[in-house]
ZAVEX-664882 format. One line per 3 residues: number of its first residue (from 0); for each residue x, y, z of C-alpha. Coordinates in steps of 0.1 Angstrom, whole numbers, plus 5000, padded with zeros to 4 digits. Layout:
NUM = X,Y,Z  ...
# end
This chain:
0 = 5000,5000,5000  5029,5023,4995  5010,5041,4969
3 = 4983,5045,4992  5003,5063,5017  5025,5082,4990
6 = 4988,5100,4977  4972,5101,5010  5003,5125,5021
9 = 4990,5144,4987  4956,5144,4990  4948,5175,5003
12 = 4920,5193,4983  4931,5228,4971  4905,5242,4941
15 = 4922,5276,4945  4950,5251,4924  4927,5222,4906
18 = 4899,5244,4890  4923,5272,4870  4946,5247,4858
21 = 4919,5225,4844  4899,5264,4832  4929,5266,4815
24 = 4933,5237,4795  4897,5239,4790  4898,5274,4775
27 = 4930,5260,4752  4910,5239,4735  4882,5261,4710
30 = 4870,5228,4697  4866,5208,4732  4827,5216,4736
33 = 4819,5216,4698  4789,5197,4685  4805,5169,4663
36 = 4792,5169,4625  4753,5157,4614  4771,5129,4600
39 = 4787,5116,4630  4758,5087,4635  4750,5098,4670
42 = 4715,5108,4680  4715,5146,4688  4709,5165,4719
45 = 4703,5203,4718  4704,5216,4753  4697,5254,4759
48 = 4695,5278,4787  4677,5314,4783  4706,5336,4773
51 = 4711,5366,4801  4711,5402,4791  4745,5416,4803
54 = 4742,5434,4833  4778,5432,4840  4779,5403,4863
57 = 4762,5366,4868  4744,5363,4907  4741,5329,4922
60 = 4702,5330,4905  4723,5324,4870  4745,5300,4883
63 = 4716,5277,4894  4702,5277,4855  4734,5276,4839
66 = 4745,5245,4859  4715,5225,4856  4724,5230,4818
69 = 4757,5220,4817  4751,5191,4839  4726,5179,4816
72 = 4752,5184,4787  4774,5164,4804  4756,5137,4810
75 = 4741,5136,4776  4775,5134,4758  4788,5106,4782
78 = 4755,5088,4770  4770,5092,4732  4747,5118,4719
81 = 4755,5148,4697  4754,5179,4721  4748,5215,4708
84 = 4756,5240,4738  4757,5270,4729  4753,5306,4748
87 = 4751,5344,4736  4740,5376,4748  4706,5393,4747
90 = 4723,5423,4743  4702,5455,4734  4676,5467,4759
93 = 4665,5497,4781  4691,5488,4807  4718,5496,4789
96 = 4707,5525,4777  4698,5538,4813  4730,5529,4823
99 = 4744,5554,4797  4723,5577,4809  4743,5574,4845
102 = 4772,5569,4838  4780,5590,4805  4791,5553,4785
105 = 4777,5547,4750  4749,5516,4753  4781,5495,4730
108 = 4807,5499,4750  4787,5495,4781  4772,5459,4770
111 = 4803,5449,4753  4825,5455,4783  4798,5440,4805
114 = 4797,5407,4781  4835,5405,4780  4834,5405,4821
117 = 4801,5380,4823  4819,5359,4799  4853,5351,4826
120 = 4827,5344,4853  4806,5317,4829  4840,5303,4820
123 = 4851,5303,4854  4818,5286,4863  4838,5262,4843
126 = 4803,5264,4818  4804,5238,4786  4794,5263,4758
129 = 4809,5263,4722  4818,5298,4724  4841,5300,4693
132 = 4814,5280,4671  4780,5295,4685  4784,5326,4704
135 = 4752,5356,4695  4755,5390,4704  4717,5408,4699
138 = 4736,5442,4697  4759,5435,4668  4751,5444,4631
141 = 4757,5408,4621  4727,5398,4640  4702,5426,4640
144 = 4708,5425,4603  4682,5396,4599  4656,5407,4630
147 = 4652,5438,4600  4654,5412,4572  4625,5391,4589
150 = 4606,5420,4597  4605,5429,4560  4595,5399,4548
153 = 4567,5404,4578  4556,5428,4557  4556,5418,4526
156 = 4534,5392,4539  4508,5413,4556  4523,5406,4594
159 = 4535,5438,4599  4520,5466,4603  4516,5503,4615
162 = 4486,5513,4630  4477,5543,4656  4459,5531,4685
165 = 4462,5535,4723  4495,5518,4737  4509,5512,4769
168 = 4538,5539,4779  4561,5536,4814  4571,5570,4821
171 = 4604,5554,4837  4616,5537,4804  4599,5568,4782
174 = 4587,5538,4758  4558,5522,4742  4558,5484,4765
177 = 4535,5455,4750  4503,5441,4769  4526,5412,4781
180 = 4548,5438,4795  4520,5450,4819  4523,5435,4852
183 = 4494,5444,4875  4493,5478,4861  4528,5485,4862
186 = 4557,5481,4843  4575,5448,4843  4609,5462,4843
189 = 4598,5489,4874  4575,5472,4896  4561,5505,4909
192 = 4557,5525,4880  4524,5530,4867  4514,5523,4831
195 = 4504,5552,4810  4477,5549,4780  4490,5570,4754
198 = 4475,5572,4713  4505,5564,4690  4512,5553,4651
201 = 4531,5517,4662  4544,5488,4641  4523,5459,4652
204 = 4531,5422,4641  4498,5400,4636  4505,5379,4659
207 = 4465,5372,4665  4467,5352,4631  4485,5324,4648
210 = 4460,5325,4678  4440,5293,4671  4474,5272,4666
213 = 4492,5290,4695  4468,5278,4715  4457,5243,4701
216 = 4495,5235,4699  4496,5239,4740  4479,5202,4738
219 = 4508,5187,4716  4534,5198,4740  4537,5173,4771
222 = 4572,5182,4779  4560,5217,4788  4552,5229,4823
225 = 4516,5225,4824  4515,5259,4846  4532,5275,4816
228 = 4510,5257,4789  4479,5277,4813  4494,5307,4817
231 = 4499,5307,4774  4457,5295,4774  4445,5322,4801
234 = 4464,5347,4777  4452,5339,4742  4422,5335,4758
237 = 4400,5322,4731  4361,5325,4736  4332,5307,4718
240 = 4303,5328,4708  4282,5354,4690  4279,5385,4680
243 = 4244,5402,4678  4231,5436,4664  4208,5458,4687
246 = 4192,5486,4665  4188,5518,4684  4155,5527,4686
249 = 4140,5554,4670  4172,5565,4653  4172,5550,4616
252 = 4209,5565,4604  4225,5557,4641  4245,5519,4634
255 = 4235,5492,4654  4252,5479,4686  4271,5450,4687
258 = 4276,5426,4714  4299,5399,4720  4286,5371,4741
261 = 4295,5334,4746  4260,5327,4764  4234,5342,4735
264 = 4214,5316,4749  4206,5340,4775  4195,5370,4753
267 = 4159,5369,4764  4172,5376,4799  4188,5408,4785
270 = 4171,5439,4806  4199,5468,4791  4227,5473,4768
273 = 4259,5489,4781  4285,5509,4766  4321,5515,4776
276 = 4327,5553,4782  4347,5558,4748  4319,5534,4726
279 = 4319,5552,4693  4283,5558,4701  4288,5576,4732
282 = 4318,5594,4717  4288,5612,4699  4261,5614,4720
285 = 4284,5634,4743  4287,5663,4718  4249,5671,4723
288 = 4245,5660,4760  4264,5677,4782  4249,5657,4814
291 = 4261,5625,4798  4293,5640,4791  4303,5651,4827
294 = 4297,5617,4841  4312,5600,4807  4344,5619,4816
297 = 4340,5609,4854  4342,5575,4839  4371,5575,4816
300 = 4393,5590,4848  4379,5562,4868  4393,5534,4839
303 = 4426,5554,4841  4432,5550,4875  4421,5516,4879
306 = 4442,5505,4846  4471,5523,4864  4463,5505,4896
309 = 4463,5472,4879  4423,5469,4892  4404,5471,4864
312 = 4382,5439,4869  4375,5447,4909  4367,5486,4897
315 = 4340,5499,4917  4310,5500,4889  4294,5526,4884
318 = 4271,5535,4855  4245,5562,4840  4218,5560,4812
321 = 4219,5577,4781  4178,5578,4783  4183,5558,4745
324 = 4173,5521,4738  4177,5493,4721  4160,5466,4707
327 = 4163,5431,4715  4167,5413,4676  4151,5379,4695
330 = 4119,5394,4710  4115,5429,4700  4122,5439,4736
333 = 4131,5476,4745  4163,5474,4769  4179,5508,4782
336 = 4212,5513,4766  4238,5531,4796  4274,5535,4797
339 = 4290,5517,4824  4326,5525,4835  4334,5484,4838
342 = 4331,5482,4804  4364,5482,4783  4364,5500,4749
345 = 4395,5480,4738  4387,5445,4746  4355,5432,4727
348 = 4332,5448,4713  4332,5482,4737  4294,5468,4744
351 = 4279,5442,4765  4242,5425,4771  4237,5426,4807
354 = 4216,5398,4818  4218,5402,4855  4195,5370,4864
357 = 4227,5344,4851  4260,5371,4853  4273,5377,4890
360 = 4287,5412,4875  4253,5423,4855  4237,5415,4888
363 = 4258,5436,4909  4249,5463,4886  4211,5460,4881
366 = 4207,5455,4919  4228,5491,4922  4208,5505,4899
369 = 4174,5492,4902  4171,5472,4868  4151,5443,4859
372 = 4164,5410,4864  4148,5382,4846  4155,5340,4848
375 = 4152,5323,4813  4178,5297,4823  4170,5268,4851
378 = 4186,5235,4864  4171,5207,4842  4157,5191,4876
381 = 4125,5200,4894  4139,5231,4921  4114,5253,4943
384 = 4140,5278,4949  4163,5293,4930  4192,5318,4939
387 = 4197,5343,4912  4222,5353,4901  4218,5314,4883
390 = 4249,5303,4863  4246,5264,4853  4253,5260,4818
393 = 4259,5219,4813  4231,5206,4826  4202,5234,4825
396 = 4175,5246,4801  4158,5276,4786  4130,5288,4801
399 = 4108,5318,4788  4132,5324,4757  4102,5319,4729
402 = 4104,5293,4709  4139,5281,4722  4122,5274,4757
405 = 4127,5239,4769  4159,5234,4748  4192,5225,4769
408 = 4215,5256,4770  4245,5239,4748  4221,5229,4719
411 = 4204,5264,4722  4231,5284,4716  4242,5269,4682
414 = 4207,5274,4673  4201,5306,4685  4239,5318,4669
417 = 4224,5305,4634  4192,5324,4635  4211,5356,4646
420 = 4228,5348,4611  4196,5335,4592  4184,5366,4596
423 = 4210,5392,4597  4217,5405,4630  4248,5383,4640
426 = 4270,5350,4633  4289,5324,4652  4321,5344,4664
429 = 4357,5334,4683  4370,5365,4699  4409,5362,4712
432 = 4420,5381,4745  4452,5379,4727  4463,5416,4710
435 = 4490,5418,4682  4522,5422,4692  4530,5459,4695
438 = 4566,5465,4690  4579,5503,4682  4599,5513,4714
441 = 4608,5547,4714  4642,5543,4727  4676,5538,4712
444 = 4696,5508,4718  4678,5483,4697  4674,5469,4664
447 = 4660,5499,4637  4628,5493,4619  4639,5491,4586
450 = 4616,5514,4568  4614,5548,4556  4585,5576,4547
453 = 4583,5597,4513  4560,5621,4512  4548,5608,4479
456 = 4548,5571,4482  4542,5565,4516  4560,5539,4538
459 = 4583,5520,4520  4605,5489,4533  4645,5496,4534
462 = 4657,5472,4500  4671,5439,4512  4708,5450,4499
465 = 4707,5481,4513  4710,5456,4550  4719,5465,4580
468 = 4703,5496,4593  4731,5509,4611  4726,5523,4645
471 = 4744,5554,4649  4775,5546,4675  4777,5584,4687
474 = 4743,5597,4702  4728,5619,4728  4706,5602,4747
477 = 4677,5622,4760  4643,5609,4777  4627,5639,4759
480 = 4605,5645,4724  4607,5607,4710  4637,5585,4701
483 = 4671,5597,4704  4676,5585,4667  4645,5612,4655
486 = 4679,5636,4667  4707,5625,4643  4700,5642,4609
489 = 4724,5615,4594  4703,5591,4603  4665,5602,4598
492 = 4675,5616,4563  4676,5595,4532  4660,5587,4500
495 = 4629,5568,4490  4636,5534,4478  4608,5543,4444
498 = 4615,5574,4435  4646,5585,4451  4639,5618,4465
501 = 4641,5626,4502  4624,5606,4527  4627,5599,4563
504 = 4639,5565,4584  4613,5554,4613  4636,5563,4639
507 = 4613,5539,4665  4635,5503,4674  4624,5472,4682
510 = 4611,5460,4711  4641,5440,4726  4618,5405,4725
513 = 4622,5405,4691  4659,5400,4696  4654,5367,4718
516 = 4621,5350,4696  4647,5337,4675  4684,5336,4686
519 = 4684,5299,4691  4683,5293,4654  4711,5316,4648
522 = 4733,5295,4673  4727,5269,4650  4744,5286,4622
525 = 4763,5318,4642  4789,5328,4615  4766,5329,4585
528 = 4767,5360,4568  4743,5357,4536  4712,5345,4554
531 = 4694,5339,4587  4708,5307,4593  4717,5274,4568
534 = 4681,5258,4568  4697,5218,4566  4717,5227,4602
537 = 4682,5241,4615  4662,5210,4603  4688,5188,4617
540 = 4685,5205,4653  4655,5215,4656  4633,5212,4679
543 = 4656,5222,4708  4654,5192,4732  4655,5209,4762
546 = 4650,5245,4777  4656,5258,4806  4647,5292,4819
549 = 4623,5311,4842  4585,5305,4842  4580,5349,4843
552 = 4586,5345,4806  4556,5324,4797  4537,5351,4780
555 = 4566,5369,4770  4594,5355,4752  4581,5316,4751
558 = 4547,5327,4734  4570,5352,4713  4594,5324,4703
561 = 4568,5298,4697  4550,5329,4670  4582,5337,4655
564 = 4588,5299,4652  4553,5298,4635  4561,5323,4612
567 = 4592,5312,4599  4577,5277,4593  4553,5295,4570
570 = 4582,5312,4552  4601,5281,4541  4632,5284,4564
573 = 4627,5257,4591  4602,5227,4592  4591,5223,4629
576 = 4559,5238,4641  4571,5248,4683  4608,5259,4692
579 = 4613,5236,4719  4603,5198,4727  4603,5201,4766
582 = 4607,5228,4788  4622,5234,4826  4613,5262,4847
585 = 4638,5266,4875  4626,5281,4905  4643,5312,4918
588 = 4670,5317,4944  4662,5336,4976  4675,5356,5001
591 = 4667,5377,5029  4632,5360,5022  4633,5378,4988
594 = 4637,5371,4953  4676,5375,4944  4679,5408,4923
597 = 4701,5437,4925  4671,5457,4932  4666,5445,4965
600 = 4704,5446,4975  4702,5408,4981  4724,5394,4951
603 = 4750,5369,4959  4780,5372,4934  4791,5338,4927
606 = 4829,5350,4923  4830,5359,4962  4814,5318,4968
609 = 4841,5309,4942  4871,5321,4960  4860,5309,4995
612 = 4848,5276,4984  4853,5270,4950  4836,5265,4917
615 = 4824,5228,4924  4811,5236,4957  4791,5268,4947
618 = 4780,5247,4915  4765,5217,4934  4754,5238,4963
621 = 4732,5255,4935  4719,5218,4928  4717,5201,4960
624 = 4698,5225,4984  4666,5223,4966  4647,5206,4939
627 = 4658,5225,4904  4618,5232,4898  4616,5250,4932
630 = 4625,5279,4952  4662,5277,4968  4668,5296,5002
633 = 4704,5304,4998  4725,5299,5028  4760,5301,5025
636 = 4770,5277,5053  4753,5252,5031  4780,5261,5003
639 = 4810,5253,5033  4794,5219,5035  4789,5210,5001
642 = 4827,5220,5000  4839,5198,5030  4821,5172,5010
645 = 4842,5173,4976  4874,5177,5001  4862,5144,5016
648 = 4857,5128,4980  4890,5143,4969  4910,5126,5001
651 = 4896,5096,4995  4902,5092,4956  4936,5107,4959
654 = 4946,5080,4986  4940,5053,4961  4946,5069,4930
657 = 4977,5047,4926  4954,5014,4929  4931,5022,4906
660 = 4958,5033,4880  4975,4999,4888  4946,4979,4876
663 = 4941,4996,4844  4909,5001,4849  4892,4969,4845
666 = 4858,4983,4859  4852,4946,4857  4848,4938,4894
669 = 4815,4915,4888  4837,4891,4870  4863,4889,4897
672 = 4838,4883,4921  4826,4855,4904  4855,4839,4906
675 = 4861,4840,4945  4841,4839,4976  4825,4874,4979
678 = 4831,4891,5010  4799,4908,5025  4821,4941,5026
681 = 4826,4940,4990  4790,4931,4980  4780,4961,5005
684 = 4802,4982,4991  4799,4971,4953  4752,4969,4955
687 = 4758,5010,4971  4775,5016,4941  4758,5004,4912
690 = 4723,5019,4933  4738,5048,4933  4744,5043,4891
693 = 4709,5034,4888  4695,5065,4908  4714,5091,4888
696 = 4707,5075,4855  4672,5079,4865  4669,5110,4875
699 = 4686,5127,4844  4664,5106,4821  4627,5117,4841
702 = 4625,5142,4865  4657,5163,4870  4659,5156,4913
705 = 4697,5166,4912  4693,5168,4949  4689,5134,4955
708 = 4713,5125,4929  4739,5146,4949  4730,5127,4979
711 = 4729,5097,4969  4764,5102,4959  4769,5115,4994
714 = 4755,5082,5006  4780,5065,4985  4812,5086,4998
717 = 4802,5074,5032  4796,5038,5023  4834,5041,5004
720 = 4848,5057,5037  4830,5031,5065  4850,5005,5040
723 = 4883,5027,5041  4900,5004,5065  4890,4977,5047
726 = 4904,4986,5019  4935,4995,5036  4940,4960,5052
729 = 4936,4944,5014  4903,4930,5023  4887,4943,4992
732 = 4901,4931,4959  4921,4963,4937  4896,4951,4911
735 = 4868,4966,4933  4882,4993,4942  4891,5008,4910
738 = 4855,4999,4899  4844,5021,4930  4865,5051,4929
741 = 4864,5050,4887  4828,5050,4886  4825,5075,4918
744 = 4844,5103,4893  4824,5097,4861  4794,5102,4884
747 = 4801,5129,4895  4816,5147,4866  4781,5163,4857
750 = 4781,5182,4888  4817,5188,4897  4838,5190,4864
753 = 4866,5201,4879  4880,5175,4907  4866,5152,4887
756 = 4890,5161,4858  4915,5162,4884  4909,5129,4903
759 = 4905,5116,4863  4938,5126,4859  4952,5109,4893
762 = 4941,5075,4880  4955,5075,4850  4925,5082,4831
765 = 4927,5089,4794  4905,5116,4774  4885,5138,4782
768 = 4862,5128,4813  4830,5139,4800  4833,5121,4766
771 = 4835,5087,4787  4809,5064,4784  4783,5069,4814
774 = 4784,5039,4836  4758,5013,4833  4742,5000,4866
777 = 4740,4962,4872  4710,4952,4882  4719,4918,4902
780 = 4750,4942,4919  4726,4966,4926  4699,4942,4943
783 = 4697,4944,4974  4704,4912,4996  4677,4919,5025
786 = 4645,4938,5031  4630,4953,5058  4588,4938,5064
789 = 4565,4956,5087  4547,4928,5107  4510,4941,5115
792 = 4488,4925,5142  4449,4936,5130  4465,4970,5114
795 = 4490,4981,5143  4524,4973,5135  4540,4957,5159
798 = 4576,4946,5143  4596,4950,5116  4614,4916,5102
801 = 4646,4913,5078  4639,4888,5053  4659,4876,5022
804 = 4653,4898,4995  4640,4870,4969  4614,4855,4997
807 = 4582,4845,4989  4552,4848,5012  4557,4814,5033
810 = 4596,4825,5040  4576,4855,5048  4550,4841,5072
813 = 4577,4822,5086  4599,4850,5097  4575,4869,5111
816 = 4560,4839,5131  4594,4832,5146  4598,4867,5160
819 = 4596,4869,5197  4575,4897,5198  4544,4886,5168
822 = 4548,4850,5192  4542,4868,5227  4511,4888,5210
825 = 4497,4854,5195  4497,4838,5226  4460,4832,5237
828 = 4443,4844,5205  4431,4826,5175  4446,4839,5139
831 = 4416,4839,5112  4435,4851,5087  4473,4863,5072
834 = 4475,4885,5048  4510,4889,5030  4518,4914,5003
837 = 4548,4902,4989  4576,4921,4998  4557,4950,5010
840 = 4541,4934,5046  4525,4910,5069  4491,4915,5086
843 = 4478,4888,5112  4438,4893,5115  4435,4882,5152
846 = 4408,4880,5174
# end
């Protein structure tokens, strides 16, 4: 054992030394994380994180997603796959131009300099990314480039658009921000700033188009979060329904009002007609009633506040009538037409059918108000009461609704939706919650809309050769009078595609989304510079096999991606219909009982973990103190264990390094035992193992429970060390324990690349660890020789037996009725009955 001793003496664990050594070699080596060529036979295996906008450094929140990733690439290219790795920047941004704004640093130099520094800590994070083969930068010209060139070939097919219409604006970022960017009324980059509605001309892309197959598509997609795939429904929010015409009364040139409503079955319970303050209708009544125009007014400044507020659906209601009416197309009816200020002129129709006796809001309403409320729908079961308001749908029935009475609701309102059409006053309709995608930002550092405005031909698209649209590099960046880029002469002026005379360049950018709906393809193909990307390499990665990333971008960027996916299926370049086959949704990291963010002062830099504890440690801290789908309470302490841990494993291996490298690595210790007696400490040692093999290998094929994987390695460490002296007295065979310590390393190479490398490298490993073959478990190694029976006397346990693991039930019986204790409790009572569950329990039924 003079090798033994020789390493022991060397064994001390130093990652200050092992992890920049093996960075080194790492970073040497442009080609060592490289996906290998389509043709290389192997199945593929594209594994992606969200790419980070750079801030200027990584917190521990980044570390936790980027090492789930990278031990998932691992362990997919010790299983022989194809891996493609890749990271990249989402670069431009409001941020970065903020941070210009402070610190007097053009938004480039900023976010370049911030990359360069983001970049050390992912390689010092020891991160397996093909940076010199698939590295993306949002902010350079070789990438915005095509965001312009699918933008115009959005509009050439009718998906984009400009439009004025009432946007959302965050006085904070002075921008234009999406609906999805709305969070509770306030911006979703500054929590506590309220949401403005301003009127603006903004590019729109018809995102609505795609709304039946964004949301049908959610049912194809069983490796997605289902709380993800419900967000994405909730937001597209598709409804089933009509649309009806109520004629004003007595005023033949007024146009009819139209209603949405998924429940025209109903329509004979209709007692009014209400209008949202800025209806079209009201918007000219108004001029000749000034009344109805004070409390009109009262009402619109009630919508802005509660919009601001983020309260719109609990607003206090409050209505008035116009002293107008309408008539009911079904019956003839006159119902009161008012103007109510819960009633939105953006979403629908503007105008609603209140039919308080089946609507819990309509009947708030009409009991403020005093209106009629009538029931026409009833459970289809005899009932002497009957709380109003009444909502049953499934299993009721019309009642007083003319010649529809009787009918069951569902039936009725097909019917009811073709006679609307039958006789002109409606049709079948699907209205969408879902808005186009709004995305002029008013704001500098982003991609520019390439597209220009002649006074005599209009908007015209930038020509495809004339590509990129430069941003300017020197700018003054103001919050003031529009985009920055409206102030740089050399920029707004140029000529007009058609006729060449002078014309102007939209000076609005892209909303930064755009950026990220699409990257992943580019990774795919990073260096091409005459198109998007090469479609083969696409068609031959694509879909992305697994995502990871937060679940706050459901209705952002993953519904953005998955439309920009759609779209560019339609255009020829790629053949799959959804970006990604499965999806992870981390949980966060928390502190101070708060989610980590530099905002709240909590963040946790993981260079100050590195340098106390190393990159291994803080890595499989990141993984071990939590499931990866939930929230992780950091605690540092629990980063000095996790440490003490790898020291221990690193002691141990070191010690017998020199064994291990003297039996070549047979990793053939089942054989050897064959061929002698086995020693119990050997099989103990050896079934540990190959559990432990079996565990992991589950665990990164299913559900990712990387905590218990780490543990169970734990679990393993301490089985090797309660064997230590064992080994040391030469009562376990070399052949075993190069099996052990061999098989120890490549498991834990996922989650600790860098003293595995090192302890690799100790016993005389060859190649690169993590393009090993994974180990396979044995399943008769790994079964276990015992189990453990609970013996039951009429449902109370009273013992628990050890039993050979293969027994049947009469070895069972027959160990439990030679225990002392089930004998002293049968003593004096007759058994009627023994029931055994195989290898599960014993129950005597006494009596």
């Amino acid at each position: 054992m003079a090798d033994v001793e020789k390493n022991e003496a060397q064994g001390r664990y130093n990652p200050a030394e092992i992890e920049p050594k093996w960075q080194a070699r790492w970073d040497a080596d442009d080609a060592l994380y490289a996906a290998e060529p389509h043709s290389s036979g192997k199945p593929k295996f594209y594994c992606l994180e969200m790419l980070p906008y750079p801030s200027g450094q990584l917190h521990i929140g980044h570390v936790r997603n980027y090492s789930i990733g990278d031990a998932l690439a691992r362990f997919m290219w010790m299983r022989g796959y194809n891996v493609l790795h890749p990271m990249g920047w989402d670069a431009f941004g409001l941020p970065a131009e903020n941070a210009a704004l402070k610190n007097n640093t053009p938004p480039r130099e900023w976010t370049l300099k911030n990359i360069a520094a983001m970049k050390v800590q992912m390689r010092r994070l020891g991160l397996s990314y093909d940076w010199a083969g698939t590295e993306v930068t949002t902010c350079l010209p070789e990438y915005y480039r095509w965001n312009q060139w699918i933008f115009l070939k959005m509009v050439e097919q009718g998906l984009a658009y400009r439009k004025s219409s009432k946007v959302n604006w965050c006085p904070d970022c002075a921008t234009v921000l999406a609906n999805e960017q709305v969070v509770g009324g306030c911006c979703w980059r500054h929590e506590e700033t309220l949401v403005e509605q301003r009127e603006l001309e903004q590019w729109f892309l018809r995102i609505t188009k795609y709304a039946d197959e964004l949301l049908d598509g959610l049912d194809k997609m069983p490796g997605w979060p289902e709380k993800v795939r419900t967000m994405q429904r909730n937001w597209i929010g598709r409804s089933e329904g009509a649309h009806v015409e109520f004629r004003v009364a007595g005023m033949a040139n007024t146009p009819a009002i139209t209603v949405f409503t998924t429940r025209v079955d109903t329509i004979f319970g209709a007692t009014s007609i209400q209008l949202a303050p800025e209806h079209a209708l009201v918007k000219e009544w108004v001029k000749t009633d000034a009344v109805l125009a004070k409390d009109v007014e009262e009402m619109i400044a009630q919508q802005k506040v509660a919009r601001e507020t983020g309260d719109i659906g609990n607003i206090e209601k409050h209505g008035v009538s116009t002293g107008k009416q309408a008539v009911n197309p079904f019956n003839g009816e006159m119902l009161p037409i008012w103007v109510a200020n819960y009633i939105l002129a953006d979403y629908g129709t503007g105008a609603i059918m209140s039919v308080p006796g089946h609507d819990e809001r309509d009947f708030e309403f009409a009991q403020k108000y005093g209106l009629h409320v009538k029931r026409v729908v009833a459970p289809n079961v005899d009932t002497d009461e009957l709380a109003l308001p009444y909502i049953g749908e499934d299993e009721a029935v019309l009642v007083d609704s003319g010649e529809w009475t009787g009918e069951a609701c569902l039936e009725a309102q097909e019917k009811m939706a073709r006679f609307a059409e039958e006789h002109g006053f409606g049709k079948k309709t699907t209205t969408y919650r879902l808005k186009d995608w709004g995305v002029s930002r008013q704001r500098y550092w982003g991609t520019p809309i390439p597209m220009v405005y002649c006074a005599e031909h209009g908007v015209q698209p930038v020509p495809e050769s004339e590509l990129p649209v430069l941003l300017p590099e020197t700018i003054e960046i103001t919050q003031e009078g529009g985009s920055p880029l409206g102030k740089v002469p050399a920029f707004v002026n140029t000529t007009c595609p058609v006729c060449g005379g002078p014309a102007r360049r939209e000076t609005d950018t892209m909303d930064t989304f755009v950026d990220s709906s699409w990257y992943f393809y580019r990774y795919t193909d990073a260096k091409n510079s005459t198109a998007p990307f090469d479609s083969e390499k696409v068609n031959y990665w694509f879909p992305i096999d697994q995502y990871i990333g937060g679940v706050e971008h459901a209705i952002l960027h993953l519904i953005y991606s998955r439309f920009w996916t759609k779209v560019m299926r339609d255009l020829g370049m790629i053949k799959n219909d959804e970006p990604a086959e499965r999806l992870f949704t981390q949980g966060m990291v928390i502190k101070d009982g708060a989610k980590m963010s530099k905002s709240k002062g909590n963040v946790v830099s993981p260079d100050d973990m590195i340098s106390r504890y190393g990159t291994d440690a803080t890595r499989m801290y990141a993984l071990f103190a939590a499931p990866p789908d939930r929230d992780l309470e950091w605690q540092e302490e629990g980063v000095a264990g996790v440490s003490r841990f790898v020291a221990r494993v690193y002691r141990l291996t070191s010690k017998f390094a020199g064994v291990v490298k003297g039996e070549q690595a047979t990793t053939n210790a089942m054989g050897a035992m064959l061929e002698r007696n086995v020693r119990d400490v050997e099989a103990r040692l050896l079934r540990t193992l190959h559990q432990t093999i079996a565990k992991i290998t589950e665990d990164f094929s299913g559900r990712w429970h990387f905590n218990t994987c780490i543990a169970a390695i734990m679990i393993l460490v301490n089985e090797i060390q309660s064997s230590e002296a064992a080994m040391d007295a030469g009562e376990i065979s070399p052949a075993v324990i190069a099996e052990v310590f061999e098989t120890l390393v490549l498991l834990l190479a996922p989650f600790a690349p860098f003293v595995a490398a090192e302890l690799w490298e100790q016993m005389g490993g060859t190649g690169v660890l993590f393009r090993q073959p994974w180990p396979v478990a044995d399943v008769e190694l790994a079964r276990e020789s015992e189990m453990e029976i609970p013996v039951q006397m009429n449902g109370k346990l009273v013992v628990v037996v050890k039993v050979a693991a293969d027994s049947d039930e009469e070895a069972m019986k027959g160990a439990a009725m030679g225990d002392e204790k089930v004998v002293a409790r049968l003593e004096g009572k007759t058994v009627v009955k023994i029931i055994v569950v195989k290898g599960k329990m014993i129950n005597f039924v006494v009596r």
